[in-house]
PDB file with SEQRES, HELIX, SHEET and CRYST1 records, atoms N, CA, C and O in Angstrom:
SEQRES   1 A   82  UNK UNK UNK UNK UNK UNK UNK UNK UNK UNK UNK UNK UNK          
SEQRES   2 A   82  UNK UNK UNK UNK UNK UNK UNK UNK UNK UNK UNK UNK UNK          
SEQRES   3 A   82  UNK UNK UNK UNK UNK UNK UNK UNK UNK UNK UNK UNK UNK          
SEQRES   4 A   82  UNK UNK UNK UNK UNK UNK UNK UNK UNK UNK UNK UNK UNK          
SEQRES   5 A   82  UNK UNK UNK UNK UNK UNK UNK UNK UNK UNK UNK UNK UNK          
SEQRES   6 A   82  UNK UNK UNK UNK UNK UNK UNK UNK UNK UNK UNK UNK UNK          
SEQRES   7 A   82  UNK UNK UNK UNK                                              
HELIX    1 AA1 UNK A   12  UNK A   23  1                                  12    
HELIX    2 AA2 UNK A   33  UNK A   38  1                                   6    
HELIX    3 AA3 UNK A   49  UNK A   64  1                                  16    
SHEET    1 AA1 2 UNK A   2  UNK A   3  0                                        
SHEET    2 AA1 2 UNK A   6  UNK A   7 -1                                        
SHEET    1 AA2 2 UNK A  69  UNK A  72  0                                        
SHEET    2 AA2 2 UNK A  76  UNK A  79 -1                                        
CRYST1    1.000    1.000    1.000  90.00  90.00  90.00 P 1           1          
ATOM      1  N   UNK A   1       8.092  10.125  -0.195  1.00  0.00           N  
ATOM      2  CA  UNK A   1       8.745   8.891   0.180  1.00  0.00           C  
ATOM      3  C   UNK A   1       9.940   8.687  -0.748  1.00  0.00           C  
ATOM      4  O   UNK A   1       9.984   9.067  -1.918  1.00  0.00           O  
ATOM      5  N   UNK A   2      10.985   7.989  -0.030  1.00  0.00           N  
ATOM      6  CA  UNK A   2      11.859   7.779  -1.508  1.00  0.00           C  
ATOM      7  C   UNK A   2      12.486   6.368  -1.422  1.00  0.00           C  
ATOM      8  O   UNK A   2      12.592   5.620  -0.449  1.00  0.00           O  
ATOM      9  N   UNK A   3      12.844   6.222  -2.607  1.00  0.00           N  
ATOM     10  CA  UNK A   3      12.681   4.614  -2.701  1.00  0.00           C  
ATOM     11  C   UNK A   3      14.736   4.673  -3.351  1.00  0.00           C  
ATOM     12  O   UNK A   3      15.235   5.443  -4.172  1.00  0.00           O  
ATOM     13  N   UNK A   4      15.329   3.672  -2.646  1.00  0.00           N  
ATOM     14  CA  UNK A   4      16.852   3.937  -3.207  1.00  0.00           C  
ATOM     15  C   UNK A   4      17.487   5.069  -3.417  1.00  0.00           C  
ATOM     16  O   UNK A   4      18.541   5.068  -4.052  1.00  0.00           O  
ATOM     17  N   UNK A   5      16.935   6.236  -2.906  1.00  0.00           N  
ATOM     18  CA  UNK A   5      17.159   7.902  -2.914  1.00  0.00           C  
ATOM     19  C   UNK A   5      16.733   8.261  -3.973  1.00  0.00           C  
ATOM     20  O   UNK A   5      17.507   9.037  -4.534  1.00  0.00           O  
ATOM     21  N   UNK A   6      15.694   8.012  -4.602  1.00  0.00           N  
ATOM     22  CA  UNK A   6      14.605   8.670  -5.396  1.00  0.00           C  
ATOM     23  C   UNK A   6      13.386   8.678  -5.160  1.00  0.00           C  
ATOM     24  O   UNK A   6      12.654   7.773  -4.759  1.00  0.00           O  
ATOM     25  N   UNK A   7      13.129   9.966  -5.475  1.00  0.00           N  
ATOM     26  CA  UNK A   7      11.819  10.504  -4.835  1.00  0.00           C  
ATOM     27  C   UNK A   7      10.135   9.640  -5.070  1.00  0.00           C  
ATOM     28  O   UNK A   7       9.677   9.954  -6.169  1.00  0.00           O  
ATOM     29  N   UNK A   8       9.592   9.081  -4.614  1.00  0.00           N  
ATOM     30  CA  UNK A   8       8.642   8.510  -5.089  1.00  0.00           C  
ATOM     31  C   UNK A   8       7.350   9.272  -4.308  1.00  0.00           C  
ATOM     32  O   UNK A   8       7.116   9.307  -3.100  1.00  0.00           O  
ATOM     33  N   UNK A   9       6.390  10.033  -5.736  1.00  0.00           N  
ATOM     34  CA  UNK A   9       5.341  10.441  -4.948  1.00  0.00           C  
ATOM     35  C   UNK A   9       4.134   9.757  -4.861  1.00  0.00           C  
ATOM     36  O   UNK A   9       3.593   9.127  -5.770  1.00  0.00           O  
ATOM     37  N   UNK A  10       3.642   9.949  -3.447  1.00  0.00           N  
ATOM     38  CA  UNK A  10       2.307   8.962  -3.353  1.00  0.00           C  
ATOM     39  C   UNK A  10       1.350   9.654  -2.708  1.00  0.00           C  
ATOM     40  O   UNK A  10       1.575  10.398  -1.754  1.00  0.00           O  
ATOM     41  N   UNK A  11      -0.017   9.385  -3.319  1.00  0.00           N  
ATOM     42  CA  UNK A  11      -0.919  10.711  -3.024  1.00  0.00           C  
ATOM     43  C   UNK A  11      -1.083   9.832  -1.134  1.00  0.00           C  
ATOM     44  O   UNK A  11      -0.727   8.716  -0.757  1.00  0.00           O  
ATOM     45  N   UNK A  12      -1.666  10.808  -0.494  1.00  0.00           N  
ATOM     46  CA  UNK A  12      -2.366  10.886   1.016  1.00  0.00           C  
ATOM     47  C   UNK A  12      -2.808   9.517   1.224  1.00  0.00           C  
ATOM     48  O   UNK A  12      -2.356   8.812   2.126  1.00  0.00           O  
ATOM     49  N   UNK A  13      -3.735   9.121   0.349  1.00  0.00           N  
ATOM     50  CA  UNK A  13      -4.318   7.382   0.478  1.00  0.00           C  
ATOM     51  C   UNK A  13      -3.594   6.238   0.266  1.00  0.00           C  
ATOM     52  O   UNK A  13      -3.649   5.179   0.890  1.00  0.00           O  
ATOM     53  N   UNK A  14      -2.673   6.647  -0.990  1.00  0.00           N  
ATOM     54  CA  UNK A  14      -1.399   5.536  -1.232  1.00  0.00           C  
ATOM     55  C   UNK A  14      -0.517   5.602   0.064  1.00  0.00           C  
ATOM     56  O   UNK A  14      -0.595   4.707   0.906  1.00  0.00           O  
ATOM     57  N   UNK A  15       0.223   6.545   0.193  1.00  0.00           N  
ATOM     58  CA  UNK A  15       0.803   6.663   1.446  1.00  0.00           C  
ATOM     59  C   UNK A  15       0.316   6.210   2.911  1.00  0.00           C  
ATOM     60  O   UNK A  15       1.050   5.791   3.806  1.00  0.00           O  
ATOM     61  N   UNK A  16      -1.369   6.419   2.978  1.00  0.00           N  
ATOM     62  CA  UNK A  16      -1.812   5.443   4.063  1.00  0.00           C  
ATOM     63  C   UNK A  16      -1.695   4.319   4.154  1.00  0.00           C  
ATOM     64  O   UNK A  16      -1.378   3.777   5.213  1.00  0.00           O  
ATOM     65  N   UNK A  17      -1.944   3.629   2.955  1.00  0.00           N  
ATOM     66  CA  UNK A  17      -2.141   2.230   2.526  1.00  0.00           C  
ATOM     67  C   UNK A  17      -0.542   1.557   2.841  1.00  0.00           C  
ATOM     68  O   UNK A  17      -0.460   0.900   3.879  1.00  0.00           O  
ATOM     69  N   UNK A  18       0.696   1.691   2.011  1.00  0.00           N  
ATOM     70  CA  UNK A  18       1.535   1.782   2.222  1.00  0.00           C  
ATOM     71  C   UNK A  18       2.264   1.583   3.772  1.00  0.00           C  
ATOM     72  O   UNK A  18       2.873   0.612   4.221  1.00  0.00           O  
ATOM     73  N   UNK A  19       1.947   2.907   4.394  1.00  0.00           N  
ATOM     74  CA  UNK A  19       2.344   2.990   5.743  1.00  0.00           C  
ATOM     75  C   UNK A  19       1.454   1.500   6.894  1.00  0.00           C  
ATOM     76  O   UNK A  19       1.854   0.708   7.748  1.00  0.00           O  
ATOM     77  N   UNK A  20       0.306   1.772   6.322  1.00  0.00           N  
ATOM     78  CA  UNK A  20      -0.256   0.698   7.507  1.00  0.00           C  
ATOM     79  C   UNK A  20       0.507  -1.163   6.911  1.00  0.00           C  
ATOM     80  O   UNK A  20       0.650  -2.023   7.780  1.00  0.00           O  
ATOM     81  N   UNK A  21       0.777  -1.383   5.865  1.00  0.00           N  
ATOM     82  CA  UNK A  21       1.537  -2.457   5.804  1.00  0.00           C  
ATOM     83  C   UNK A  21       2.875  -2.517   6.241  1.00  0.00           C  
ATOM     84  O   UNK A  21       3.219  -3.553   6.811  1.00  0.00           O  
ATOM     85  N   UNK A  22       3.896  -1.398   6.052  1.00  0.00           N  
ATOM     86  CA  UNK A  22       5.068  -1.374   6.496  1.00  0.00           C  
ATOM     87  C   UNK A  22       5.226  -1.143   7.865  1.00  0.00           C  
ATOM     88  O   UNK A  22       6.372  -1.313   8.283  1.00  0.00           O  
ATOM     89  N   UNK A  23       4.012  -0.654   9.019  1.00  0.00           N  
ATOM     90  CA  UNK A  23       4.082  -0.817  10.170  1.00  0.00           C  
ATOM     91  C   UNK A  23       3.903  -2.042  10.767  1.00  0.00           C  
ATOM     92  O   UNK A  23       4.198  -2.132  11.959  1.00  0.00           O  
ATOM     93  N   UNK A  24       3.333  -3.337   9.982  1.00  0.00           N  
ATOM     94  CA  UNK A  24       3.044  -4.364  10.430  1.00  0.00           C  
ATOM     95  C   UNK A  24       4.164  -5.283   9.558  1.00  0.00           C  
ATOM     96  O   UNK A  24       3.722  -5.716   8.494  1.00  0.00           O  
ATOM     97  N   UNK A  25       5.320  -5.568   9.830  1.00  0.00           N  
ATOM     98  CA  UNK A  25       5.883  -6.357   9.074  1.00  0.00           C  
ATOM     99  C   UNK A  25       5.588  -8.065   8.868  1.00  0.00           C  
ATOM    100  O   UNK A  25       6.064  -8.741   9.780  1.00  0.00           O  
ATOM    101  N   UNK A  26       4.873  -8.822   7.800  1.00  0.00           N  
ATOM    102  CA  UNK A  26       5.215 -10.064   8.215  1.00  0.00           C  
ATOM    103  C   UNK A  26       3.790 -10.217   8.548  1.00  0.00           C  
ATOM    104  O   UNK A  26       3.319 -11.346   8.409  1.00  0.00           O  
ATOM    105  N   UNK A  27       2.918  -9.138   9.022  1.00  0.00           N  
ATOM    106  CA  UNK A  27       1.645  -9.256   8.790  1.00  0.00           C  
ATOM    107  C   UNK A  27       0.810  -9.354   8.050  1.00  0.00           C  
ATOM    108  O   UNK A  27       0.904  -8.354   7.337  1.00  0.00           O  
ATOM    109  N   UNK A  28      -0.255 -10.123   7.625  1.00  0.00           N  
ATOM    110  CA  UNK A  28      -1.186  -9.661   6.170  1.00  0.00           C  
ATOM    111  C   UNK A  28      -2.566  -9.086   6.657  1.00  0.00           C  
ATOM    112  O   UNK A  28      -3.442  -9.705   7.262  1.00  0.00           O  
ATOM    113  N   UNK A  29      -2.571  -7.748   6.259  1.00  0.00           N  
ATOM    114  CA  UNK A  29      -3.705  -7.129   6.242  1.00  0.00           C  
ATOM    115  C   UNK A  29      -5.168  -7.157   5.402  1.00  0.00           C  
ATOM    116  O   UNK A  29      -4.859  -6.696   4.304  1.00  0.00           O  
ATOM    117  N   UNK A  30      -6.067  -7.353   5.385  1.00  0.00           N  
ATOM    118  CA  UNK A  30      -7.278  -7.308   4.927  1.00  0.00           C  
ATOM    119  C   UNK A  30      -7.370  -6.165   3.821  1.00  0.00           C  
ATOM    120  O   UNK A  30      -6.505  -5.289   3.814  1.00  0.00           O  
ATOM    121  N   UNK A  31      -8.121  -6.159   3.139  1.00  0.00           N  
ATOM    122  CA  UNK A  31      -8.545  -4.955   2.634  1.00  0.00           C  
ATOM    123  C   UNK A  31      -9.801  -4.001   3.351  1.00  0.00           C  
ATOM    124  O   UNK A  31     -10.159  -2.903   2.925  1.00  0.00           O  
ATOM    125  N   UNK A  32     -10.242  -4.559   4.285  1.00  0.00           N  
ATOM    126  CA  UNK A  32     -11.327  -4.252   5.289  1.00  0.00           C  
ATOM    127  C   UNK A  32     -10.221  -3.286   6.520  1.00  0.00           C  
ATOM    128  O   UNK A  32     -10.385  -2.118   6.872  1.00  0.00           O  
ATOM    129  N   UNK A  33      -9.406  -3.999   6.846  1.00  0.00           N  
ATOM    130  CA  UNK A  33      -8.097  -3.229   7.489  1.00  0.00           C  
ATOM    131  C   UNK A  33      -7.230  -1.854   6.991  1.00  0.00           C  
ATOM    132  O   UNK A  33      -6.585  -1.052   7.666  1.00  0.00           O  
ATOM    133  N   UNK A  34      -7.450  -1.906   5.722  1.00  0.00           N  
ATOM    134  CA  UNK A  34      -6.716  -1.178   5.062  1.00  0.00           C  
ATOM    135  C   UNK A  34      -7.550   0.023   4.573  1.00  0.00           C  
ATOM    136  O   UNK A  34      -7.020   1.034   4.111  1.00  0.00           O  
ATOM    137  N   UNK A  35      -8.721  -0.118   4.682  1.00  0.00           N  
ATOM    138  CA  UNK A  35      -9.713   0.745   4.305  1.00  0.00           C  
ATOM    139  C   UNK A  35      -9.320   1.621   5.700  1.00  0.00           C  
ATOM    140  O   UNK A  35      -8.469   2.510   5.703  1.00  0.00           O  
ATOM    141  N   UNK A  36      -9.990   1.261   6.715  1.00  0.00           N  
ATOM    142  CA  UNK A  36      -9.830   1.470   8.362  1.00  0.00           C  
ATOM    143  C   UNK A  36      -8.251   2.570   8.040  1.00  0.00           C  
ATOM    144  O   UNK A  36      -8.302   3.795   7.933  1.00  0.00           O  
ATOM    145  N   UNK A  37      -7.426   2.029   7.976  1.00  0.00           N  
ATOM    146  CA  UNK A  37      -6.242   2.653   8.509  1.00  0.00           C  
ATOM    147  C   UNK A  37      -5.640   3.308   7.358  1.00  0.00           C  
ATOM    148  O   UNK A  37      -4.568   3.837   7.652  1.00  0.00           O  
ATOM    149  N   UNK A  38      -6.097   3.486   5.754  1.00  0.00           N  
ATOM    150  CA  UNK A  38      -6.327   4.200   4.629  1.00  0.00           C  
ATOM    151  C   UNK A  38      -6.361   5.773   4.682  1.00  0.00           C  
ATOM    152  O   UNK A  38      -5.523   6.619   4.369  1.00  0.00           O  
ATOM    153  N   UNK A  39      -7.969   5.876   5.328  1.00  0.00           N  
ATOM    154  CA  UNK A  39      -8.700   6.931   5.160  1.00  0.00           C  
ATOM    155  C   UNK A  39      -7.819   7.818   5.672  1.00  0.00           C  
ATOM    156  O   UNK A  39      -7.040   7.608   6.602  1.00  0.00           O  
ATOM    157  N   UNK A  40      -8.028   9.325   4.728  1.00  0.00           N  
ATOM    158  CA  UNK A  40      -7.111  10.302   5.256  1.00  0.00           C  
ATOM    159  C   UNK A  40      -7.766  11.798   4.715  1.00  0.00           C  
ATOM    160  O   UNK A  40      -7.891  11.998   3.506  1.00  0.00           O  
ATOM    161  N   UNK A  41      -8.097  12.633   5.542  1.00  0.00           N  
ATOM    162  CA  UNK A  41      -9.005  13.920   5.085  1.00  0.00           C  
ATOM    163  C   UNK A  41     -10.196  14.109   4.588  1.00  0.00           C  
ATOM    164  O   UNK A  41     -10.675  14.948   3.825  1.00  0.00           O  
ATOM    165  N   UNK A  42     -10.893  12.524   5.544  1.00  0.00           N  
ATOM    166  CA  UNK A  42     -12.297  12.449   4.628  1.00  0.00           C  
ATOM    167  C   UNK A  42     -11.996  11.695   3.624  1.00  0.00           C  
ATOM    168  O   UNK A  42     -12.905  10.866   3.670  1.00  0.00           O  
ATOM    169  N   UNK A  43     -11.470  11.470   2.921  1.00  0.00           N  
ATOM    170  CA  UNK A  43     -11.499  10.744   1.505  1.00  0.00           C  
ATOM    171  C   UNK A  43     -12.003   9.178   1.713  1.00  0.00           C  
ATOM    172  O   UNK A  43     -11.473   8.234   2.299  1.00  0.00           O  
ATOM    173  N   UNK A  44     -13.375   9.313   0.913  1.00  0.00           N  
ATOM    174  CA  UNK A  44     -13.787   7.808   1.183  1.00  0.00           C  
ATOM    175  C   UNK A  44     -13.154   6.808   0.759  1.00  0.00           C  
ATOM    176  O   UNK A  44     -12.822   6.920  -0.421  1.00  0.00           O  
ATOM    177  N   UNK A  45     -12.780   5.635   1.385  1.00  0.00           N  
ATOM    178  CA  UNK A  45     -11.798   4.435   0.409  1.00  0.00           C  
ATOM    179  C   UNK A  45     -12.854   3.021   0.387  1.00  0.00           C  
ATOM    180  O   UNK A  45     -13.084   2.490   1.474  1.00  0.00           O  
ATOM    181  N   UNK A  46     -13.278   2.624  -0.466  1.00  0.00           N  
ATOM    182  CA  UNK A  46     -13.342   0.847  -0.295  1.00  0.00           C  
ATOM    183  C   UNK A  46     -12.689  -0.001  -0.339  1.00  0.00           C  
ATOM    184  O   UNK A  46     -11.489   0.252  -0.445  1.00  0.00           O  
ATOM    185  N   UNK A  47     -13.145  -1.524  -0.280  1.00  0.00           N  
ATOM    186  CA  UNK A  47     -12.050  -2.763  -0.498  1.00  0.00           C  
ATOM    187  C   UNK A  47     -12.116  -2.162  -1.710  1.00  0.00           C  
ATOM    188  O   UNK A  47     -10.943  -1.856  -1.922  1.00  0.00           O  
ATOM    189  N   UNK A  48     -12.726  -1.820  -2.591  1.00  0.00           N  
ATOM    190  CA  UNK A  48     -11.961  -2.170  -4.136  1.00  0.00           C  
ATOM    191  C   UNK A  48     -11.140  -0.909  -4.638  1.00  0.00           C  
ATOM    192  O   UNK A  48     -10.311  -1.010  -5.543  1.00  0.00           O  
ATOM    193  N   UNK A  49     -11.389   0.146  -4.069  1.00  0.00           N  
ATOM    194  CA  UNK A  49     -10.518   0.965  -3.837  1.00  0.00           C  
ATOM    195  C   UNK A  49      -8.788   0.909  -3.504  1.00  0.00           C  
ATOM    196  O   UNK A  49      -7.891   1.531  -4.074  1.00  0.00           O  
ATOM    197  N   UNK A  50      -8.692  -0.130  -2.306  1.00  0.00           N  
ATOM    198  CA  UNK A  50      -7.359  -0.616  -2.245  1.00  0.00           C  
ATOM    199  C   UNK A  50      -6.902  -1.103  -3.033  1.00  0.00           C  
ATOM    200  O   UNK A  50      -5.852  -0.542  -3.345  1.00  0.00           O  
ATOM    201  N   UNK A  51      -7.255  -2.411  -3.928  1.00  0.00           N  
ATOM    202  CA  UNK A  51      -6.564  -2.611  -5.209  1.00  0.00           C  
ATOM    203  C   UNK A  51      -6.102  -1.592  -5.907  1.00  0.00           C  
ATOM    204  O   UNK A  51      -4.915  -1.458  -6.205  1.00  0.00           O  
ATOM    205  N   UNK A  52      -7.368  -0.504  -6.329  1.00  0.00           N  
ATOM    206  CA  UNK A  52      -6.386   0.520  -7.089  1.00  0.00           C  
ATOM    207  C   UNK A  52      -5.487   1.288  -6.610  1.00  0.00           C  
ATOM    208  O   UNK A  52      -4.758   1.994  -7.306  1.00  0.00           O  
ATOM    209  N   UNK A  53      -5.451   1.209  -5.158  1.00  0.00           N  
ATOM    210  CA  UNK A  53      -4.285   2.112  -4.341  1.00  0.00           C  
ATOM    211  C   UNK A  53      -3.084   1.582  -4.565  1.00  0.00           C  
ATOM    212  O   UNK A  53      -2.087   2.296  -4.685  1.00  0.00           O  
ATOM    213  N   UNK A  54      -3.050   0.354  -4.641  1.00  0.00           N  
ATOM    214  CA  UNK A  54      -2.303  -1.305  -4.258  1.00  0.00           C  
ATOM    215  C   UNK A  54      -1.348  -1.821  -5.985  1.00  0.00           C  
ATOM    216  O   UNK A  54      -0.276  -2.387  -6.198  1.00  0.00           O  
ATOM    217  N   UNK A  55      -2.482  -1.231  -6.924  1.00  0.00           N  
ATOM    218  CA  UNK A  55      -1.796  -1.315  -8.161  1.00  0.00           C  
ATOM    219  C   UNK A  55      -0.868  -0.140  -8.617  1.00  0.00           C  
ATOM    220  O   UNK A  55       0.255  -0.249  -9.110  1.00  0.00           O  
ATOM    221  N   UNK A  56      -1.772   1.338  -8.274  1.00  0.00           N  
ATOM    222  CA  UNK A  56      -0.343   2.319  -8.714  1.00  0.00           C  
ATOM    223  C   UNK A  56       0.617   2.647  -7.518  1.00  0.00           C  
ATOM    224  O   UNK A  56       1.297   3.663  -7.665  1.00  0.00           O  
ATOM    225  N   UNK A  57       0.765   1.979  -6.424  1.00  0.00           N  
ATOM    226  CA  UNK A  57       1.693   2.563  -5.376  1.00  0.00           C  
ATOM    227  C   UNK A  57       2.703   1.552  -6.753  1.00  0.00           C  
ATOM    228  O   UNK A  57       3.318   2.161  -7.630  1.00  0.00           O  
ATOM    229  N   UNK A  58       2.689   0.259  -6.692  1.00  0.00           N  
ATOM    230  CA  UNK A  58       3.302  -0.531  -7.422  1.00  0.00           C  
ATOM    231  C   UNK A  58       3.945  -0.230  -8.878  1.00  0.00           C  
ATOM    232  O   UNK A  58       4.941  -0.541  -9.532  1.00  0.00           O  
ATOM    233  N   UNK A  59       2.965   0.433  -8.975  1.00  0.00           N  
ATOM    234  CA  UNK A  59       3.594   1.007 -10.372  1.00  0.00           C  
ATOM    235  C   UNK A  59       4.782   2.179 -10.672  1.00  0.00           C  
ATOM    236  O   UNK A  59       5.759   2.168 -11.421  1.00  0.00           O  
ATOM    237  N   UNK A  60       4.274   3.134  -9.797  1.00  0.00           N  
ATOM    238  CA  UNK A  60       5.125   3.913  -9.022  1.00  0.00           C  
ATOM    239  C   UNK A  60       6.882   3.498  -8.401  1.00  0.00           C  
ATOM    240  O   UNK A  60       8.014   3.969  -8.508  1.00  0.00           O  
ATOM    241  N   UNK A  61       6.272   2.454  -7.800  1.00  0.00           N  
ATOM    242  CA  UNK A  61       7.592   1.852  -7.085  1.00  0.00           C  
ATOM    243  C   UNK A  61       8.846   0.710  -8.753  1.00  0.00           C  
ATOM    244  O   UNK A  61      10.022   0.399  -8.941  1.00  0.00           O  
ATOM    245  N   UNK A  62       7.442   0.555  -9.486  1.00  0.00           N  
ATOM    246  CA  UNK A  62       8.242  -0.295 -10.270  1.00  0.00           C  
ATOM    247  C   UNK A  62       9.382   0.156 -11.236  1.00  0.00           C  
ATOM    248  O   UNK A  62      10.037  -0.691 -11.844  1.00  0.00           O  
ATOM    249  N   UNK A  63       9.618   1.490 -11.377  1.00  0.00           N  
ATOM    250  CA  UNK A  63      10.454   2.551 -12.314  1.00  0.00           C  
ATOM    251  C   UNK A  63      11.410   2.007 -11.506  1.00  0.00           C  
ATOM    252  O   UNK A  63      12.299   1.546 -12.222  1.00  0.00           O  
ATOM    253  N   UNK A  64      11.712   1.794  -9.973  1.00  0.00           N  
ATOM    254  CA  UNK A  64      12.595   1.973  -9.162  1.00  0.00           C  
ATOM    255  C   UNK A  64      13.276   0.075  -9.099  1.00  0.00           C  
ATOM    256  O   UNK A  64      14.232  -0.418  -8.500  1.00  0.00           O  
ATOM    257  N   UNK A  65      12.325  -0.465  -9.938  1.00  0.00           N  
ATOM    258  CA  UNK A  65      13.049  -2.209  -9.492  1.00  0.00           C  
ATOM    259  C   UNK A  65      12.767  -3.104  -8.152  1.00  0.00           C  
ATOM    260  O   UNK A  65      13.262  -4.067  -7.566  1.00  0.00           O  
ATOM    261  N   UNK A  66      11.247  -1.851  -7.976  1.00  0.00           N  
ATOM    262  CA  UNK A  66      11.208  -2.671  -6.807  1.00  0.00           C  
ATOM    263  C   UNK A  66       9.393  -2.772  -6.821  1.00  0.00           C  
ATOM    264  O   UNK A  66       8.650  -2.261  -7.659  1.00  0.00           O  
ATOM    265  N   UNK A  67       8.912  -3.779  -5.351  1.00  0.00           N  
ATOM    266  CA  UNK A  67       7.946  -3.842  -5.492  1.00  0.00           C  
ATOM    267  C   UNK A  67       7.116  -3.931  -4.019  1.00  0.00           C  
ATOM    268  O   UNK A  67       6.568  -4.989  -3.708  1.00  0.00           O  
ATOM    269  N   UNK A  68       7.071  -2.929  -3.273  1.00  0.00           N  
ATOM    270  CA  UNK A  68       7.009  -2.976  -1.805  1.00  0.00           C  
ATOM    271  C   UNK A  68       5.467  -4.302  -1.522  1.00  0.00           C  
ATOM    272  O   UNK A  68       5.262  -4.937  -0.487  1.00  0.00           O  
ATOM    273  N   UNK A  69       4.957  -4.332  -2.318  1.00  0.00           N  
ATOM    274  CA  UNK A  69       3.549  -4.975  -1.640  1.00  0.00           C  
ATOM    275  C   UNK A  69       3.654  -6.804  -2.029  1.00  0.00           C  
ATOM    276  O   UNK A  69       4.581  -7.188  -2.742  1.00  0.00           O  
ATOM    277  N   UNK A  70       2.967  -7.470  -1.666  1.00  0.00           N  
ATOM    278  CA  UNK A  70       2.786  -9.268  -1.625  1.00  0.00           C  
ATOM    279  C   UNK A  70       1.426  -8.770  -1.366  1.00  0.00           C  
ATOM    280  O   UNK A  70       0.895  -7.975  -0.590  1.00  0.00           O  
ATOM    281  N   UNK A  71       0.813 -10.130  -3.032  1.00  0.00           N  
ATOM    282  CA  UNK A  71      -0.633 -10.238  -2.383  1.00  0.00           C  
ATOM    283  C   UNK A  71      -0.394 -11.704  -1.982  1.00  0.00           C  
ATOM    284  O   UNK A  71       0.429 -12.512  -2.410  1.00  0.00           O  
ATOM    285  N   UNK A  72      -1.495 -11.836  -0.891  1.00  0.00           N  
ATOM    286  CA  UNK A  72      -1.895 -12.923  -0.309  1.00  0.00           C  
ATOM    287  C   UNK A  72      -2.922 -13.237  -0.677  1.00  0.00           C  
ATOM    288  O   UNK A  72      -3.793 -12.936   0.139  1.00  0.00           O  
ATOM    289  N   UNK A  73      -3.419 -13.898  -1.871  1.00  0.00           N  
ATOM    290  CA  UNK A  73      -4.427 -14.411  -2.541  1.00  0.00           C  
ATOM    291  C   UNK A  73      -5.782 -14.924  -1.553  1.00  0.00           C  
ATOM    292  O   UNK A  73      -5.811 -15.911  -0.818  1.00  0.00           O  
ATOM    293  N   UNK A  74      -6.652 -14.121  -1.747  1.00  0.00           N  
ATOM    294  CA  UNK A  74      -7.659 -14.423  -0.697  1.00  0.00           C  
ATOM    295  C   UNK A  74      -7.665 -13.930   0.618  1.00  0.00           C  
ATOM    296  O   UNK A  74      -8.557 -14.332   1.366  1.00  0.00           O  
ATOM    297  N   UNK A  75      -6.736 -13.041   1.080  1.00  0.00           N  
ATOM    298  CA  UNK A  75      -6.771 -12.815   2.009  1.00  0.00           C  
ATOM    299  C   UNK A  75      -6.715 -11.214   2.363  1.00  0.00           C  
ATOM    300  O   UNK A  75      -7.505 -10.468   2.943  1.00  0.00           O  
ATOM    301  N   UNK A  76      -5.406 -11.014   1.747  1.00  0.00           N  
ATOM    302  CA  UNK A  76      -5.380  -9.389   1.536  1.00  0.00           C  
ATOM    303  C   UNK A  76      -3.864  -9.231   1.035  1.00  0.00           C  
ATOM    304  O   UNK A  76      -3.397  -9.995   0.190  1.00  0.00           O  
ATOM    305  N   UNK A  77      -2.979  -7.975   1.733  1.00  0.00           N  
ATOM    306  CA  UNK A  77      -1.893  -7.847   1.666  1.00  0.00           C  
ATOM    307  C   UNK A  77      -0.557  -7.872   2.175  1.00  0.00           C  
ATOM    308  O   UNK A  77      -0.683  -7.039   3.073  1.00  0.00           O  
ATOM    309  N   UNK A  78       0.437  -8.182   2.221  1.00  0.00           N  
ATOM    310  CA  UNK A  78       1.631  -7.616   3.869  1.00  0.00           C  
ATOM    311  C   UNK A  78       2.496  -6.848   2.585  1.00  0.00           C  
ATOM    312  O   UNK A  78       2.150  -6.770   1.406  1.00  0.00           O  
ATOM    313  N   UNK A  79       3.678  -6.339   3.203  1.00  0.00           N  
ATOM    314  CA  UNK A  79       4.645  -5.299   3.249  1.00  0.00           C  
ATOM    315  C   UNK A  79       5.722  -6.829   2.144  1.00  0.00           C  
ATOM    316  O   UNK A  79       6.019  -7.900   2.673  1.00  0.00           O  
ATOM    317  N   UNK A  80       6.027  -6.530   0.890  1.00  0.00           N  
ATOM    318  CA  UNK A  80       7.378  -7.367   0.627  1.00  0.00           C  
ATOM    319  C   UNK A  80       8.126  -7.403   1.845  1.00  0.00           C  
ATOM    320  O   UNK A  80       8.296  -6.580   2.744  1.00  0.00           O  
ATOM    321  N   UNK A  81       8.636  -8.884   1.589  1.00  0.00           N  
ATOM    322  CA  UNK A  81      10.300  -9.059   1.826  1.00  0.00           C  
ATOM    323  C   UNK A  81       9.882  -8.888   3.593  1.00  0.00           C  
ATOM    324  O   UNK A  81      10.653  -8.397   4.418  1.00  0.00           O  
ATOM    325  N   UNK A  82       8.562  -9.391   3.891  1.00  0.00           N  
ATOM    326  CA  UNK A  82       8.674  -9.474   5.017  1.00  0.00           C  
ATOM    327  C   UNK A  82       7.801 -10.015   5.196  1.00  0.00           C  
ATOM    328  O   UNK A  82       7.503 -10.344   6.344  1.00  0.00           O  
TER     329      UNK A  82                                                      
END                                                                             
C-alpha cells in the first residue's frame, strides 16, 4: 500500500482490516464485522485482535503524518476523514 508515495507495508490481516473500512466510507464497522471481513488464509482473528491490527496499521501509517482509522468509542471503527 502506499501512503503519499511511500511504501507502507501491511501484513494480509492489516490490509484486510484496512480495506474493509476504506470500502465503506462514512461507515462504522464493528469489530465483530471486521473479524468477518479480516480473515485471510485461515488466520484466526478476534474482536481483540482488531485492536491490535487497528493499533499497528496506525503506527505504520503514523511515520507518514497520517492516520487512516477513527475510533467510534463503543461502537467500533470507520475509515478517517470520512
Amino acid at each position: 500500500m502506499r501512503c503519499g508515495g511511500a511504501r507502507v507495508d501491511l501484513t494480509p490481516s492489516e490490509l484486510g482490516v484496512l480495506a474493509a473500512l476504506l470500502e465503506r466510507p462514512g461507515v462504522v464497522l464493528s469489530r465483530a464485522q471486521l473479524v468477518d471481513r479480516g480473515r485471510s488464509g485461515g488466520t484466526v482473528i478476534t474482536e481483540r485482535t482488531i485492536d491490535t491490527h487497528v493499533r499497528r496499521i496506525r503506527r505504520k501509517f503514523s511515520d507518514h503524518g497520517t492516520d487512516p482509522i477513527t475510533t467510534v468509542h463503543g461502537v467500533g471503527y470507520k475509515a478517517s476523514g470520512a
